[in-house]
Jmol script that loads the backbone (N, CA, C; Angstrom):
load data "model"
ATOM      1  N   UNK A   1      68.369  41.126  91.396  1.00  0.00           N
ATOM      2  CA  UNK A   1      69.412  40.443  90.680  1.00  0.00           C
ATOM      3  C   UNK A   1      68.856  39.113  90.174  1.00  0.00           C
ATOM      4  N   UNK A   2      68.853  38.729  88.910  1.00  0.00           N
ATOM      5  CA  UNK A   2      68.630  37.570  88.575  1.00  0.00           C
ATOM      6  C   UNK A   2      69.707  36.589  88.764  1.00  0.00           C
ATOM      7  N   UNK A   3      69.715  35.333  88.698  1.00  0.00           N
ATOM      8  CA  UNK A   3      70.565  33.940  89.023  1.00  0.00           C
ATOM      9  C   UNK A   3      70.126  32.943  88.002  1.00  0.00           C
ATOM     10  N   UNK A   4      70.959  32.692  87.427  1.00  0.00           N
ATOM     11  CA  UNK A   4      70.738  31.910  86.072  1.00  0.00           C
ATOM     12  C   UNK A   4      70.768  30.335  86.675  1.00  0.00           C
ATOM     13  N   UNK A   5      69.972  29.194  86.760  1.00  0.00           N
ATOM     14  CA  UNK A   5      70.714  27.930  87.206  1.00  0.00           C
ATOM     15  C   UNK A   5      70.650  27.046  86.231  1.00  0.00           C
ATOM     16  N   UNK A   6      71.389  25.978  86.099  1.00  0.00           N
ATOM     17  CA  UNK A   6      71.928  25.508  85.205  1.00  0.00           C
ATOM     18  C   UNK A   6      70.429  23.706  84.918  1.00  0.00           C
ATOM     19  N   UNK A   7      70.731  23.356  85.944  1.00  0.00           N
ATOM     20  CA  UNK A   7      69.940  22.908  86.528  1.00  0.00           C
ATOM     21  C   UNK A   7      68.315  22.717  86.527  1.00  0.00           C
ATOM     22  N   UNK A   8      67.325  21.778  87.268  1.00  0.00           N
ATOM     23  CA  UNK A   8      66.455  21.765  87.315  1.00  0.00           C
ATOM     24  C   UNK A   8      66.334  22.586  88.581  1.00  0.00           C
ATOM     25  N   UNK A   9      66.638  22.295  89.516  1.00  0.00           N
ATOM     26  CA  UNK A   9      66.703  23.661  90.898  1.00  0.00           C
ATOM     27  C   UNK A   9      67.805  23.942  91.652  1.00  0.00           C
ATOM     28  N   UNK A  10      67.780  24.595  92.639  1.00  0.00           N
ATOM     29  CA  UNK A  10      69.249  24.823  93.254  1.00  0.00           C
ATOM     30  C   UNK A  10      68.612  24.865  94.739  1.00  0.00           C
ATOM     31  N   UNK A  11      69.231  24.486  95.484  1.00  0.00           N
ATOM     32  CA  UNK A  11      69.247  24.532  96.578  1.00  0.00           C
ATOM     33  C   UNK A  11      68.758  25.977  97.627  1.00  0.00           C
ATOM     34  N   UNK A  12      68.203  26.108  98.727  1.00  0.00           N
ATOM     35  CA  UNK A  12      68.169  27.862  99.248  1.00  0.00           C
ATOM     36  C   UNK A  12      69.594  28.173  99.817  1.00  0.00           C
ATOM     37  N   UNK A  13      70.282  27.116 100.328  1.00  0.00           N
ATOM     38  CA  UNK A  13      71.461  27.519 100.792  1.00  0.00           C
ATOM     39  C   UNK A  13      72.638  27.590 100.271  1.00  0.00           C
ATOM     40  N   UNK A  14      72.633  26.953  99.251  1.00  0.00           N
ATOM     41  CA  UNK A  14      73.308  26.962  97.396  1.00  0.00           C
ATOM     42  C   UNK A  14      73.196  28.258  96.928  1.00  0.00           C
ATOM     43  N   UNK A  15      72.110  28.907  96.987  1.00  0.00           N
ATOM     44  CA  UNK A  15      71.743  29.887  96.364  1.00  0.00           C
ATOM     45  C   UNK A  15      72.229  31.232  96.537  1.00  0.00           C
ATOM     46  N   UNK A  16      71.871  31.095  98.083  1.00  0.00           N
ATOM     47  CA  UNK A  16      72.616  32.211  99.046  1.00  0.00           C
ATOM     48  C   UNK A  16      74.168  32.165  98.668  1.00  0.00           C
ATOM     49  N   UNK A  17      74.568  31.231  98.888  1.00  0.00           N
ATOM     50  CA  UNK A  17      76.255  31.431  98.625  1.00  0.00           C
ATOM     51  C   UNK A  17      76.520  31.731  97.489  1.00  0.00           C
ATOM     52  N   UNK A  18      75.904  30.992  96.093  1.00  0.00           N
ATOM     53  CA  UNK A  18      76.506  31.483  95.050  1.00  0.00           C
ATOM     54  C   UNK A  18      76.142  32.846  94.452  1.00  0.00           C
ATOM     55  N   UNK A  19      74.869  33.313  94.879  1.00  0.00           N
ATOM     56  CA  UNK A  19      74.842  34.856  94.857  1.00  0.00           C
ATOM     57  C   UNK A  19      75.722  35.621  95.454  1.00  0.00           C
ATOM     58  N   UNK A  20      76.559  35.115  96.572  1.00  0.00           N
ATOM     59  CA  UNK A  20      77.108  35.911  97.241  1.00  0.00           C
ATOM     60  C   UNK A  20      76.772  37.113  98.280  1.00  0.00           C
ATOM     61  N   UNK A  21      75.334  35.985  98.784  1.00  0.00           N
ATOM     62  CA  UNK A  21      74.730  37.101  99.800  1.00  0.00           C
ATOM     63  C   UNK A  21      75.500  36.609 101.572  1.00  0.00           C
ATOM     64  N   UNK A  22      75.878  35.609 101.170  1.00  0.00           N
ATOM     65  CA  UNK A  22      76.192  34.681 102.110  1.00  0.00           C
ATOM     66  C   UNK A  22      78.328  34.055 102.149  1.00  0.00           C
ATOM     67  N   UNK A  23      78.762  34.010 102.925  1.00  0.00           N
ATOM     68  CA  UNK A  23      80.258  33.949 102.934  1.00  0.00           C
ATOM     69  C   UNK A  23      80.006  32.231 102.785  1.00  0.00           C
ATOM     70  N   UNK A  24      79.760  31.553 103.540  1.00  0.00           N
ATOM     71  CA  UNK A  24      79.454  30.142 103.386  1.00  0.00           C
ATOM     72  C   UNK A  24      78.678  29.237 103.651  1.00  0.00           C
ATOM     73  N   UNK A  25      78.813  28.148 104.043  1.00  0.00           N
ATOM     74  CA  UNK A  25      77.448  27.061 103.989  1.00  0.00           C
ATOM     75  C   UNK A  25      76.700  27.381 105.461  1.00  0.00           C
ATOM     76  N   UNK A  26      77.694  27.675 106.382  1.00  0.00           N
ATOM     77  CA  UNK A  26      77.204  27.709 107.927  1.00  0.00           C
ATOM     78  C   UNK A  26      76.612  29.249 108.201  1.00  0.00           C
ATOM     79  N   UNK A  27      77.274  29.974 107.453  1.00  0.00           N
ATOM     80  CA  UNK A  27      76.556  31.398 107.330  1.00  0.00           C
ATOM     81  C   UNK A  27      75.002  31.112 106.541  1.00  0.00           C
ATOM     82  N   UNK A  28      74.852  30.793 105.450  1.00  0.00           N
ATOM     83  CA  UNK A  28      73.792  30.594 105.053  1.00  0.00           C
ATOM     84  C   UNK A  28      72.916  29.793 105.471  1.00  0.00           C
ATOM     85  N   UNK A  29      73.593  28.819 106.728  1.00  0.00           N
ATOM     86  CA  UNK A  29      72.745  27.827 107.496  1.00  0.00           C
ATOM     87  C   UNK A  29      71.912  28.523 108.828  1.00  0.00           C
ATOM     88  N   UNK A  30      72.629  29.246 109.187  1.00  0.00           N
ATOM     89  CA  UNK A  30      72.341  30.155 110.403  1.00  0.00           C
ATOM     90  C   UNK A  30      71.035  31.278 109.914  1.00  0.00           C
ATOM     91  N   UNK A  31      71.808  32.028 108.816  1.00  0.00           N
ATOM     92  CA  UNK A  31      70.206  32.742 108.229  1.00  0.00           C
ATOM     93  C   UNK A  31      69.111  31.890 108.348  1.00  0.00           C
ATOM     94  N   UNK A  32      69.050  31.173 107.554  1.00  0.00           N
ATOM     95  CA  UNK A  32      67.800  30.435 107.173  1.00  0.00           C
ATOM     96  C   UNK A  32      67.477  29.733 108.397  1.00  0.00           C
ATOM     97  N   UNK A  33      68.068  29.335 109.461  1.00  0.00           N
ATOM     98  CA  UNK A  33      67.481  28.966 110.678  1.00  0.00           C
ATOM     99  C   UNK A  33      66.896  30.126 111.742  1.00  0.00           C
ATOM    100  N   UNK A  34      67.740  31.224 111.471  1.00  0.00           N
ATOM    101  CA  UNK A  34      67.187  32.623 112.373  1.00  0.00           C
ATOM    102  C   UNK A  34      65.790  32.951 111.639  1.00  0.00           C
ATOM    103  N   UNK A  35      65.815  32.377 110.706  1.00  0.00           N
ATOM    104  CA  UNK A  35      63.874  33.305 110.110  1.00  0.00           C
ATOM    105  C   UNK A  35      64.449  34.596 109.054  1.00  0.00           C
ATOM    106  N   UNK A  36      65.817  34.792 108.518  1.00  0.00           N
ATOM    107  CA  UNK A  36      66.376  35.963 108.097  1.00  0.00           C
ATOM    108  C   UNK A  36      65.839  36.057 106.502  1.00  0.00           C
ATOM    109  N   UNK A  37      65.747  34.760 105.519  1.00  0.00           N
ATOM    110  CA  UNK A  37      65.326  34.472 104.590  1.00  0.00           C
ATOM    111  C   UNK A  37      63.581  34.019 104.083  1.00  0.00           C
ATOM    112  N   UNK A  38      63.907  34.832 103.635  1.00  0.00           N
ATOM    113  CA  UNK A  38      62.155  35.008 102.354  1.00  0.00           C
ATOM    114  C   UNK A  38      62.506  34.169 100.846  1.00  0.00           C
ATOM    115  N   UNK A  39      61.352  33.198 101.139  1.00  0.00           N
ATOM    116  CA  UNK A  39      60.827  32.813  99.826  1.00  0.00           C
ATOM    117  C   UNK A  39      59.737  32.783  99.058  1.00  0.00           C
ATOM    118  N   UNK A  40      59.836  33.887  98.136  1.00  0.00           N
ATOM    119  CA  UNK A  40      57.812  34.284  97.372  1.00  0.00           C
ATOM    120  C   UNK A  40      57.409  34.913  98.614  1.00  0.00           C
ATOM    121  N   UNK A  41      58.214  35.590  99.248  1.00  0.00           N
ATOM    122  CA  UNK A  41      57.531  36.613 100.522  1.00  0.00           C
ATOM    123  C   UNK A  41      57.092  35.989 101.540  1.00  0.00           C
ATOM    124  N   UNK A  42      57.577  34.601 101.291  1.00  0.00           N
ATOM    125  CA  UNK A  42      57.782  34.009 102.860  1.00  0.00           C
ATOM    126  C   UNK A  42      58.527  33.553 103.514  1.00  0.00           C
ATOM    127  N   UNK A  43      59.039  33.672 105.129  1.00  0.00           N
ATOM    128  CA  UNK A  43      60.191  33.026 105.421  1.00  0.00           C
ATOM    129  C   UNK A  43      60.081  31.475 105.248  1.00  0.00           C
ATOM    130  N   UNK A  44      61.425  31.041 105.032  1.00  0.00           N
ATOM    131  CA  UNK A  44      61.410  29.492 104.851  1.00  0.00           C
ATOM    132  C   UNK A  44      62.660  29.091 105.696  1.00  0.00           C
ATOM    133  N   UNK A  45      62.555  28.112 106.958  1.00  0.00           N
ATOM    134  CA  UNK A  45      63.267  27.513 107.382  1.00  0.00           C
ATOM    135  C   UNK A  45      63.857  26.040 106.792  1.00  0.00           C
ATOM    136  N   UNK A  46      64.042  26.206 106.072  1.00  0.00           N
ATOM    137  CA  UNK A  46      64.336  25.011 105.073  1.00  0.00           C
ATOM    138  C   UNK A  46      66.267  25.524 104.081  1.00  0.00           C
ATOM    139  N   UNK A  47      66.849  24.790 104.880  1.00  0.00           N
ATOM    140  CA  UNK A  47      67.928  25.355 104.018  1.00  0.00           C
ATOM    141  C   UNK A  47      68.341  24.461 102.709  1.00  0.00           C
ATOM    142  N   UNK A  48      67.776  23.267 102.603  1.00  0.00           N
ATOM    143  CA  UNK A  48      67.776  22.428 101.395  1.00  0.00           C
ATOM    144  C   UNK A  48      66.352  23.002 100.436  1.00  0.00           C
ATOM    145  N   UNK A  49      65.750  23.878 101.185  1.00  0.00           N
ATOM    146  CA  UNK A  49      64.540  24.056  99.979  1.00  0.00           C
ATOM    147  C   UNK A  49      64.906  24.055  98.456  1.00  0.00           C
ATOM    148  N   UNK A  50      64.066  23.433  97.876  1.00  0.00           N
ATOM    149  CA  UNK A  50      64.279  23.539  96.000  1.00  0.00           C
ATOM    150  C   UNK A  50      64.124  24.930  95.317  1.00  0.00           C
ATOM    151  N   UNK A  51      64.618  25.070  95.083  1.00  0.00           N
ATOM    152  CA  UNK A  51      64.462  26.724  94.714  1.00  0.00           C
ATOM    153  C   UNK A  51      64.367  26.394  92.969  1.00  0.00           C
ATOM    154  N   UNK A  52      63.580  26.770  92.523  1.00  0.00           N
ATOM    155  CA  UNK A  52      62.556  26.681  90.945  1.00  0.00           C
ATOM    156  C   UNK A  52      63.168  28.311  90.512  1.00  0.00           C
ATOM    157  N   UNK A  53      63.145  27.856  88.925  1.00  0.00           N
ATOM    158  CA  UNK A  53      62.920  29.338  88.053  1.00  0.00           C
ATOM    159  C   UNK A  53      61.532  29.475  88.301  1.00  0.00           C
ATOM    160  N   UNK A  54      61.272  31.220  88.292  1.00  0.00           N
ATOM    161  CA  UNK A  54      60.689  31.636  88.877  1.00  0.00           C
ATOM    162  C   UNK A  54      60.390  32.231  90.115  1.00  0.00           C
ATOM    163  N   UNK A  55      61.009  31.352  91.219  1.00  0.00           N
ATOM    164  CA  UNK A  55      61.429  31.437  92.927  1.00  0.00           C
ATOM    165  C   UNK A  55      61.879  33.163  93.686  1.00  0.00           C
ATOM    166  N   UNK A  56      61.431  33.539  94.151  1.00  0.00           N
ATOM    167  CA  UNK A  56      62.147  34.982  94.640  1.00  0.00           C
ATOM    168  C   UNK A  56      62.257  34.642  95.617  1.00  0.00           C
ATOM    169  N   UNK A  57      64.247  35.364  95.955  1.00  0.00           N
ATOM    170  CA  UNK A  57      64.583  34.714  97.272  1.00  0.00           C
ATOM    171  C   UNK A  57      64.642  36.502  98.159  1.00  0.00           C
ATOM    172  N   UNK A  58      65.026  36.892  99.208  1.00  0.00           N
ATOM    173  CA  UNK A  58      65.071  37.822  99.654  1.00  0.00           C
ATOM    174  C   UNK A  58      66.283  37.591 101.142  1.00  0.00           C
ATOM    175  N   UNK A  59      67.314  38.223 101.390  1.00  0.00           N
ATOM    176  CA  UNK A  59      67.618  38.322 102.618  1.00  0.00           C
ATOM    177  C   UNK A  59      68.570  39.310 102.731  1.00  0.00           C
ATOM    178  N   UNK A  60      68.341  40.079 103.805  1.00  0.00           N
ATOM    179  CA  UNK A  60      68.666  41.584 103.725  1.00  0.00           C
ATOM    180  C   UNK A  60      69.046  42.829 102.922  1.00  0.00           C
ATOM    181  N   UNK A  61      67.693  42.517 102.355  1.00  0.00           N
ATOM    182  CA  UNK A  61      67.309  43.544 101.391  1.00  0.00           C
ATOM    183  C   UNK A  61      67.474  43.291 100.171  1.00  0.00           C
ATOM    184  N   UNK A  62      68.360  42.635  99.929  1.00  0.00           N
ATOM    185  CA  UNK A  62      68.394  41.718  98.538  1.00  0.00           C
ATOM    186  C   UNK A  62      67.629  40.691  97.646  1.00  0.00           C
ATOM    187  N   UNK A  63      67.544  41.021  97.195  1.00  0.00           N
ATOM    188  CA  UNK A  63      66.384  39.874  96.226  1.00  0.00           C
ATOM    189  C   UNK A  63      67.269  39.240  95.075  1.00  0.00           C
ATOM    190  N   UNK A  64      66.943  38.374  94.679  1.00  0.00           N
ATOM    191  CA  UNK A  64      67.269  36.993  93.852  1.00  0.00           C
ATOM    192  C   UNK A  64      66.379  36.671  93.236  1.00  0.00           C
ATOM    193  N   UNK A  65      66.373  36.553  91.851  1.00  0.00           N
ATOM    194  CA  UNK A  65      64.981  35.984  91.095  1.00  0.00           C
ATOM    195  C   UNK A  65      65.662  35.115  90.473  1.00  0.00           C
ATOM    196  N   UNK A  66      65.104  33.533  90.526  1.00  0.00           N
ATOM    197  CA  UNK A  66      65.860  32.446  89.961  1.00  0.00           C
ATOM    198  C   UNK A  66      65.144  32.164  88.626  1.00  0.00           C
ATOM    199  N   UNK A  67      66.143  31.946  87.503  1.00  0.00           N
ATOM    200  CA  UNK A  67      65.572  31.997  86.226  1.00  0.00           C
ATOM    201  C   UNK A  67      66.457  30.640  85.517  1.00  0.00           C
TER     202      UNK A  67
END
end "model"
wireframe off; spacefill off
backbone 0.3
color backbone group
């Protein structure tokens, strides 16, 4: 699924929610602290990470390509 941002970047935990992989901020806080989220095929414990066009996000099974 691509994600259009408006923006210079979006947030990883921004991201998650507004894709709608995620119900809310503490749900998407908890992933990204369990190790559940991939960024460029690596996990990232970073829930403020900058997420760039270009960026592939991944968490359960889902992918996100930020453009």
């Amino acid at each position: 699924m691509e994600f259009k941002i408006r923006d210079e970047f979006i947030k990883l935990g921004q991201a998650l929610k507004a894709a709608g992989l995620v119900e809310n901020g503490a749900e998407a806080k908890e992933a990204v602290q369990a190790g559940e989220v991939k960024v460029n095929g690596e996990v990232d414990f970073r829930r403020g990470r900058k997420c760039v066009p270009g960026d592939e996000i991944e968490y359960r099974g889902e992918k996100i390509s930020i453009t």
